[in-house]
PAKEMAR-396968 format. One record per residue: x, y, z of N, C-alpha, C, O in turn; residue number from 0; residue in one letter. Coordinates in nm, 4 decimals, padded with zeros to 6 digits. Layout:
! residues N
[atom [X, Y, Z], [X, Y, Z], [X, Y, Z], [X, Y, Z], NUM, A]
...
//
This chain:
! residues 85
[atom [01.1022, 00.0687, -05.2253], [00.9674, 00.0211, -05.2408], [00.8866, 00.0638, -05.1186], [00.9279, 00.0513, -05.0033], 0, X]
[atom [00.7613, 00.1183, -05.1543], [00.6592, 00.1002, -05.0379], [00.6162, 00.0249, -04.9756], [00.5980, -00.0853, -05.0274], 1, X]
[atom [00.5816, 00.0435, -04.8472], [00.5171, -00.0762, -04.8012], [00.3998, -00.0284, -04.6331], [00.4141, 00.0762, -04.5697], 2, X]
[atom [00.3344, -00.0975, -04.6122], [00.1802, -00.0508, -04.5528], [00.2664, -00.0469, -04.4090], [00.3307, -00.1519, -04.4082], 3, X]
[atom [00.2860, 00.0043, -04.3268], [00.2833, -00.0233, -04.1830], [00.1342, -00.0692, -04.0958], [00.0228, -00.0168, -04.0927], 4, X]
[atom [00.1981, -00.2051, -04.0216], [00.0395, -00.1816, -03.9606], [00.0919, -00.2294, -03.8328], [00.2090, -00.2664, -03.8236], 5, X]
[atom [-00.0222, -00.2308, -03.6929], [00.0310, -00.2916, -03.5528], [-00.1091, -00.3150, -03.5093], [-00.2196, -00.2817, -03.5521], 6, X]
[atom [-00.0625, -00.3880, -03.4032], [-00.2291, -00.4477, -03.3488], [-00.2081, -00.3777, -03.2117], [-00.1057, -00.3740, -03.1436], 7, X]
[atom [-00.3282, -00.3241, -03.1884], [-00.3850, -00.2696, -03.0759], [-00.4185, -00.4007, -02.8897], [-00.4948, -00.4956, -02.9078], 8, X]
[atom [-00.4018, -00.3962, -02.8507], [-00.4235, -00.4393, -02.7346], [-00.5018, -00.3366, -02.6643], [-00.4718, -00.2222, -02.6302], 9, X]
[atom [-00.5993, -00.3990, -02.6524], [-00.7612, -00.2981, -02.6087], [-00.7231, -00.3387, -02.4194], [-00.7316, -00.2308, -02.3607], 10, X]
[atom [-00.6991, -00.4144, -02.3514], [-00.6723, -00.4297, -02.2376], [-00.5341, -00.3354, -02.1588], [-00.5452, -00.2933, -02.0437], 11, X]
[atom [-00.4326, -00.3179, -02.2269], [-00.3292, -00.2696, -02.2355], [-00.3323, -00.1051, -02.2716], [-00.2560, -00.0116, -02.2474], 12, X]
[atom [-00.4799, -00.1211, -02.3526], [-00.5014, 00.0471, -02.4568], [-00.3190, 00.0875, -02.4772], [-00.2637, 00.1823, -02.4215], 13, X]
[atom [-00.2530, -00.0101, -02.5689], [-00.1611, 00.0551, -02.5892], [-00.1059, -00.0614, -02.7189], [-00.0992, -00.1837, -02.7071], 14, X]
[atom [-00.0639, 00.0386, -02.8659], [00.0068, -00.0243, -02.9757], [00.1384, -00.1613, -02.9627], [00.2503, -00.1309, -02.9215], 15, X]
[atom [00.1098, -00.2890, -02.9978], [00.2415, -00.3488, -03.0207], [00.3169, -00.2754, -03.1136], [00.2874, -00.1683, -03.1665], 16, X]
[atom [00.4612, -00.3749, -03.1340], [00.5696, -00.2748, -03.1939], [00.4955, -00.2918, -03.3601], [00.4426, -00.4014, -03.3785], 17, X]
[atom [00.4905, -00.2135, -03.4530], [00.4764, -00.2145, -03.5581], [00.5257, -00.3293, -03.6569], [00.6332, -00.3870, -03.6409], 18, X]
[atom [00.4268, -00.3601, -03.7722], [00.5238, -00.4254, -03.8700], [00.4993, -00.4218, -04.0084], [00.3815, -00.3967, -04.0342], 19, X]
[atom [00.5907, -00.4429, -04.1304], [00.5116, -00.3942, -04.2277], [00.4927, -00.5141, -04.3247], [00.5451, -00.6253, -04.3312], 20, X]
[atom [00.3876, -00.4421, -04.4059], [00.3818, -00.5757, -04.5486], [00.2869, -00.5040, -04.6511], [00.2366, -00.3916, -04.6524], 21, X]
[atom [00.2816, -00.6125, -04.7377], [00.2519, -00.5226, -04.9045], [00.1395, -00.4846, -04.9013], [00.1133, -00.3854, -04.9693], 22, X]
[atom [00.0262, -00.5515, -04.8179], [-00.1174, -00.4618, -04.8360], [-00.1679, -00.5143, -04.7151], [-00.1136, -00.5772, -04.6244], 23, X]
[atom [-00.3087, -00.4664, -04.7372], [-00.3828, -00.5526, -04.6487], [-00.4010, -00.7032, -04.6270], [-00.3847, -00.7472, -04.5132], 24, X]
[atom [-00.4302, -00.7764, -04.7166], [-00.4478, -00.9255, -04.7347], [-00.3216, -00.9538, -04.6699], [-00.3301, -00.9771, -04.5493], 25, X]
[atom [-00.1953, -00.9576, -04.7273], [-00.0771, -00.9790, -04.6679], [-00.0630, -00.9857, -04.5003], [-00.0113, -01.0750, -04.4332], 26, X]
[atom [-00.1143, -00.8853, -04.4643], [-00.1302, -00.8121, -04.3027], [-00.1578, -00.8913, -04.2514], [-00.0897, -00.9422, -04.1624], 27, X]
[atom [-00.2965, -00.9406, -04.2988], [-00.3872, -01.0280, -04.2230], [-00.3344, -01.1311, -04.2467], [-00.3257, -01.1874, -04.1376], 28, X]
[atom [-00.2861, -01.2026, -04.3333], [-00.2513, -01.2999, -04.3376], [-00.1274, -01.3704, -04.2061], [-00.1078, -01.4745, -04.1433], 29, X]
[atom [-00.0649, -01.2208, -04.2236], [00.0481, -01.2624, -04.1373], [00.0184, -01.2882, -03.9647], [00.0842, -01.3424, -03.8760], 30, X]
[atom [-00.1242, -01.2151, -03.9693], [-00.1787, -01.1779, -03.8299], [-00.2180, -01.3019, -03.7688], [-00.2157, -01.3331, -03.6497], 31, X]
[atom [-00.2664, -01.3890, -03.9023], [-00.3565, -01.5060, -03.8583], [-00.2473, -01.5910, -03.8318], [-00.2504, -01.6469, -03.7221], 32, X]
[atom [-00.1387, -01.6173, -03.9157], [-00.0019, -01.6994, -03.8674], [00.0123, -01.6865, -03.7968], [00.0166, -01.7944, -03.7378], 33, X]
[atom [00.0462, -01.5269, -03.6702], [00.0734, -01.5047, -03.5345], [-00.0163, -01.5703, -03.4594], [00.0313, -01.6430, -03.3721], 34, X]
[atom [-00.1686, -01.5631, -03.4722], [-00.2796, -01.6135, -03.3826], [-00.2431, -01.7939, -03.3737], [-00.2779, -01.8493, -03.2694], 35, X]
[atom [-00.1931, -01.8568, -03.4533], [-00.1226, -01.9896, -03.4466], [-00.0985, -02.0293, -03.2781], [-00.0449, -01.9600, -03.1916], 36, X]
[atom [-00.1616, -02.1734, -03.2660], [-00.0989, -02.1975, -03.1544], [-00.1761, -02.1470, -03.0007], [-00.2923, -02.1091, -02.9862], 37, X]
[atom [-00.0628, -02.1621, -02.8905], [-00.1065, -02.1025, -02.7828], [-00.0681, -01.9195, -02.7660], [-00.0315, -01.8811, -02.6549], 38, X]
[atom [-00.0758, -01.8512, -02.8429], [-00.0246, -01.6877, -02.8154], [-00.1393, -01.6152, -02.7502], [-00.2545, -01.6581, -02.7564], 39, X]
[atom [-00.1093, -01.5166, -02.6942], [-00.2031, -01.4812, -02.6335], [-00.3550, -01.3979, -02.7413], [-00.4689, -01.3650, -02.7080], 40, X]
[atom [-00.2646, -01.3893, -02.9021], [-00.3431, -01.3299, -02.9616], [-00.4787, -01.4794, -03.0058], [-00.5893, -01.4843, -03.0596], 41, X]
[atom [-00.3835, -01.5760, -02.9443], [-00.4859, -01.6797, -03.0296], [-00.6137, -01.7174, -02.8587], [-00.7322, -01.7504, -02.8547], 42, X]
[atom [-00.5423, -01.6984, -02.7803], [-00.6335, -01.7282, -02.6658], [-00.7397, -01.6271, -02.6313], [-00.8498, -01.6455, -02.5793], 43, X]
[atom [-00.6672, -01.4881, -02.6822], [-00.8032, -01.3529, -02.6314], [-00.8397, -01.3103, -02.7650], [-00.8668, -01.1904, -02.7574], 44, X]
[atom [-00.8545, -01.3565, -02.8965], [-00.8705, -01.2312, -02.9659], [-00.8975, -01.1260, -02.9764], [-00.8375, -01.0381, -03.0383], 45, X]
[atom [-01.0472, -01.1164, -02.8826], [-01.1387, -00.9968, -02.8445], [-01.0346, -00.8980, -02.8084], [-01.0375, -00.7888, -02.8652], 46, X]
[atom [-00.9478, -00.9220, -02.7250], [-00.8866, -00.8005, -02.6494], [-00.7365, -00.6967, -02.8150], [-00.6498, -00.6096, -02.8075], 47, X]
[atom [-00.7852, -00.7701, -02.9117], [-00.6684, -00.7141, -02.9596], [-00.7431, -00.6516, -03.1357], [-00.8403, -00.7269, -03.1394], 48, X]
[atom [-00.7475, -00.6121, -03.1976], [-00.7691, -00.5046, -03.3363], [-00.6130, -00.4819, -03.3670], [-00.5145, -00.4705, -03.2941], 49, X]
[atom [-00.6376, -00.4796, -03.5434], [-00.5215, -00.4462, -03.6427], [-00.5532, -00.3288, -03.6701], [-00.6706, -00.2966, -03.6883], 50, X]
[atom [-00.4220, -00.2190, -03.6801], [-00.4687, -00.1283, -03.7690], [-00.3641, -00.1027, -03.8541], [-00.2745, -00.1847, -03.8744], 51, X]
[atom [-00.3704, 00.0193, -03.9116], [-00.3069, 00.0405, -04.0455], [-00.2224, 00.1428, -03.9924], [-00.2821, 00.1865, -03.8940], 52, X]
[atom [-00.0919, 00.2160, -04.0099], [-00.0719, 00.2915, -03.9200], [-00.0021, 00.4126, -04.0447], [00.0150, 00.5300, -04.0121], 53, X]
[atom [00.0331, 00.3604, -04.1889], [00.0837, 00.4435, -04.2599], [00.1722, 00.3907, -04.3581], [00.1305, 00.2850, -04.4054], 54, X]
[atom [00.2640, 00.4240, -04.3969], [00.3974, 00.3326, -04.5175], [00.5359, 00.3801, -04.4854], [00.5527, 00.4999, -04.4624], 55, X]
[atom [00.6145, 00.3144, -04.4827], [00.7301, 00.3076, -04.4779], [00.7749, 00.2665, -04.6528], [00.7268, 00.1827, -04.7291], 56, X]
[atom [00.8861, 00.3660, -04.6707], [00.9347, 00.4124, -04.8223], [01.1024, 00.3406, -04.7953], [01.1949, 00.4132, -04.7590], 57, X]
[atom [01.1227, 00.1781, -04.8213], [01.2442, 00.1362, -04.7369], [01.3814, 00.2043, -04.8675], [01.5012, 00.1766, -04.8616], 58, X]
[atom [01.3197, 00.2877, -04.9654], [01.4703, 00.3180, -05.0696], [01.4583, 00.4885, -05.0030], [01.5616, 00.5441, -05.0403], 59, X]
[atom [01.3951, 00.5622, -04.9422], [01.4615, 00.6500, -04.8883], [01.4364, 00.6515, -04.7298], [01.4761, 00.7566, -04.6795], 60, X]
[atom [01.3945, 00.5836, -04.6618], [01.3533, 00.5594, -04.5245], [01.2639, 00.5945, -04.4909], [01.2248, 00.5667, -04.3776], 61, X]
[atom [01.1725, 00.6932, -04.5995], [01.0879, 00.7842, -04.4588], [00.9443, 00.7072, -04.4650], [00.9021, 00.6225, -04.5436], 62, X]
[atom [00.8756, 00.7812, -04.3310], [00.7521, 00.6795, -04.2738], [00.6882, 00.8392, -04.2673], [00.7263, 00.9454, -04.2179], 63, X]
[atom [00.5484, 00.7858, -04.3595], [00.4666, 00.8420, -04.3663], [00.3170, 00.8160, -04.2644], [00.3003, 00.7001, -04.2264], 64, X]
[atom [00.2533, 00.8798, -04.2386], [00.1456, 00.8726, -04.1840], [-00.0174, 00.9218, -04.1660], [-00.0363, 01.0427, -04.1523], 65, X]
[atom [-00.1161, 00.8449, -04.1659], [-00.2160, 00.9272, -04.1433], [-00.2453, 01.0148, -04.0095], [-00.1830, 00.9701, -03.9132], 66, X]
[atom [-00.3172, 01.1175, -03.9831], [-00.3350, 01.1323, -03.8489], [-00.3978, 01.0451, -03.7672], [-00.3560, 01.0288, -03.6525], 67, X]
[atom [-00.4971, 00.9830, -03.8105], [-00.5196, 00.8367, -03.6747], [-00.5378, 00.7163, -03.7210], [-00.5993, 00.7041, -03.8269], 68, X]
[atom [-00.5061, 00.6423, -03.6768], [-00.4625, 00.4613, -03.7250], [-00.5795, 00.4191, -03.7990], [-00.6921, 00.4505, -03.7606], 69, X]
[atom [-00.5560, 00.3369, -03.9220], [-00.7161, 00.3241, -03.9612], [-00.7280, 00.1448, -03.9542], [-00.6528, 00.0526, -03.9861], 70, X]
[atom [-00.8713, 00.1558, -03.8917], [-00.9099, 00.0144, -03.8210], [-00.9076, -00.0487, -03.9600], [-00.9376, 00.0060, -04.0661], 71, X]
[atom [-00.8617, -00.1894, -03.9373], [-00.8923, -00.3136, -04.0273], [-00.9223, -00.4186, -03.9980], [-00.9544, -00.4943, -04.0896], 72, X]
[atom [-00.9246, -00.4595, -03.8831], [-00.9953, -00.5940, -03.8602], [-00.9755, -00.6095, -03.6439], [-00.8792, -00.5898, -03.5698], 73, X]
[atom [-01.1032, -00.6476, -03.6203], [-01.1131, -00.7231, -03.4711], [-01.0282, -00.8605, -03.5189], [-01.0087, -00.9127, -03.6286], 74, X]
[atom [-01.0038, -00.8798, -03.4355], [-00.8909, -01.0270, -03.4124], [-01.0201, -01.1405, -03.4149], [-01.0118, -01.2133, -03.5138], 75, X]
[atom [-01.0989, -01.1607, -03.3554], [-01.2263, -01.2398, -03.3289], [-01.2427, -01.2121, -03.5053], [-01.3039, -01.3044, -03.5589], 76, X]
[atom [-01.2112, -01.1338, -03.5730], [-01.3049, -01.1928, -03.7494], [-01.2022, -01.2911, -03.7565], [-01.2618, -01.3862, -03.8071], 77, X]
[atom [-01.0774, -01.3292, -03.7358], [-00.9649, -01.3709, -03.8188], [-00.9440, -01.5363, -03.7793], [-00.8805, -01.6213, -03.8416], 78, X]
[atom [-01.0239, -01.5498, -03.6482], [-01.0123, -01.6858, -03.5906], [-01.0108, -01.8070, -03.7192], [-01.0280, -01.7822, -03.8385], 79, X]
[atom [-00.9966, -01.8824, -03.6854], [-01.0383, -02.0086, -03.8021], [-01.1740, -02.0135, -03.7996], [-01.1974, -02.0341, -03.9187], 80, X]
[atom [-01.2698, -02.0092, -03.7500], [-01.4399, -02.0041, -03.7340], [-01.4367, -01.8829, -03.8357], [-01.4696, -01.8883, -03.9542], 81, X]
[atom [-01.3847, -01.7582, -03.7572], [-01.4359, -01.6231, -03.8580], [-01.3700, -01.6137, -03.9730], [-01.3768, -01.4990, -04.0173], 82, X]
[atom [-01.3040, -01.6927, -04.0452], [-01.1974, -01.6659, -04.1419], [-01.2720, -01.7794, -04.2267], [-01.2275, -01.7850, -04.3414], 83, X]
[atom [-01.3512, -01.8508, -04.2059], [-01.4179, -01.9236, -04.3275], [-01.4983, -01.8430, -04.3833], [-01.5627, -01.8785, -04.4820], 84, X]
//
């Protein structure tokens, strides 16, 4: 089965967390906003961090496909509980 790769950017760091995957976008985000839960640092800075999309991973023959550059999907600041109503 396919599935979306995506990772969030750390704009302070200018450098990718480790990747992770899920079935689409909605999913992504969803999972993003679970991470922002709590005290994490994604929930204390949002500003400093963006999701992107990075390509698909094919887990019945392994291979990871890709675009040439990450495609933006969301600032962390939309996903807050304020920006998510």
């Amino acid at each position: 089965m396919k599935q979306k790769m995506y990772a969030i950017q750390d704009i302070k760091s200018d450098s990718f967390n480790a990747p992770f995957c899920s079935q689409n976008e909605a999913t992504a985000l969803r999972t993003v906003r679970q991470a922002m839960q709590g005290e994490s640092l994604l929930s204390q800075y949002p500003e400093d961090y963006r999701l992107f999309e990075l390509g698909e991973y094919d887990d019945t023959r392994g291979n990871i496909t890709s675009e040439n550059e990450p495609k933006w999907i969301a600032n962390l600041t939309e996903l807050t509980t304020k920006g998510a109503e």
